[in-house]
C-alpha positions as CSV (number, residue, x, y, z in Angstrom):
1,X,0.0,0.0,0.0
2,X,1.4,3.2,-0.5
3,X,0.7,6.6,0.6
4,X,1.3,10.4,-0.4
5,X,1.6,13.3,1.0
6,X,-0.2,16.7,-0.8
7,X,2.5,19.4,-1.3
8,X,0.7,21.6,-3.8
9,X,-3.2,22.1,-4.1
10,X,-2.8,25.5,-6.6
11,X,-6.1,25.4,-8.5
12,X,-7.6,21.9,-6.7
13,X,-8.3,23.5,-3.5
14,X,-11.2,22.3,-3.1
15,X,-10.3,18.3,-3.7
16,X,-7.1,19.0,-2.0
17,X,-5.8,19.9,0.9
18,X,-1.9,20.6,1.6
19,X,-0.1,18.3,4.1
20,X,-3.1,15.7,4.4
21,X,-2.0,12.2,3.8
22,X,-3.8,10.5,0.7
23,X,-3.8,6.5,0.1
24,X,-2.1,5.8,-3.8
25,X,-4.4,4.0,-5.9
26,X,-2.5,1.8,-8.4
27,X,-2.5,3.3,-11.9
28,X,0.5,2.6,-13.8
29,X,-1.3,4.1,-17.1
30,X,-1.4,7.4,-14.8
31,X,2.1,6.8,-13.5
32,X,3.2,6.3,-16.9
33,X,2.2,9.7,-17.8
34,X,3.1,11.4,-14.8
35,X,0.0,11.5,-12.4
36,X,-0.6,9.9,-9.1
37,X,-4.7,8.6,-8.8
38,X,-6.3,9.0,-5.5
39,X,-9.8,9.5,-3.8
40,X,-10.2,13.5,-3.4
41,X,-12.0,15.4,-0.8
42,X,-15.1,15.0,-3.4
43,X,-15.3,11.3,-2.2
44,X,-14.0,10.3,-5.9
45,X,-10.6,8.9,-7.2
46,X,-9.2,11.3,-10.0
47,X,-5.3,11.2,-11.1
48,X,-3.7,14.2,-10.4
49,X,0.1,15.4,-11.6
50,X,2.6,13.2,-9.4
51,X,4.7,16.4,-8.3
52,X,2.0,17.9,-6.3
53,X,2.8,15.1,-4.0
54,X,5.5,13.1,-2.0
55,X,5.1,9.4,-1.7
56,X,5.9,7.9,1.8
57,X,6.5,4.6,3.1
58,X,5.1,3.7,6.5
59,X,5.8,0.7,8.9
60,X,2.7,-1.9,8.2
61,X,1.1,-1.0,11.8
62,X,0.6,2.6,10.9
63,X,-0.1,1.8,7.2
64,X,-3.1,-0.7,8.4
65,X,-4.2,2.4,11.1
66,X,-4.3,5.1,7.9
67,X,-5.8,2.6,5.5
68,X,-8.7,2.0,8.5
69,X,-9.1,5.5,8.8
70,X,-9.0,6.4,4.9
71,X,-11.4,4.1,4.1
């Protein structure tokens, strides 16, 4: 499972929000050109350009408590 970080919500700030933690929905298509897909603060999952976030790695017992908690 991986997660990201949002660095940069300029012109999404209303499906964004800067320094919440997002769960990475696998998209290699997306990744292929760049993007990073995710559910949004509309409740929807939408790719979104990979540099407006920074991927992190967590230790499986906080992964499991922030996929809980995303979900």
């Amino acid at each position: 499972m991986k997660f990201a970080i949002c660095l940069n919500n300029g012109g999404y700030e209303a499906s964004l929000e800067v320094g919440k933690v997002y769960r990475v929905i696998p998209d290699r298509e997306a990744a292929d050109h760049g993007y990073i897909r995710m559910v949004d603060e509309s409740g929807e999952d939408y790719a979104f350009a990979a540099d407006r976030f920074y991927e992190i790695e967590f230790p499986p017992p906080v992964e499991a408590t922030l996929d809980a908690a995303l979900h």
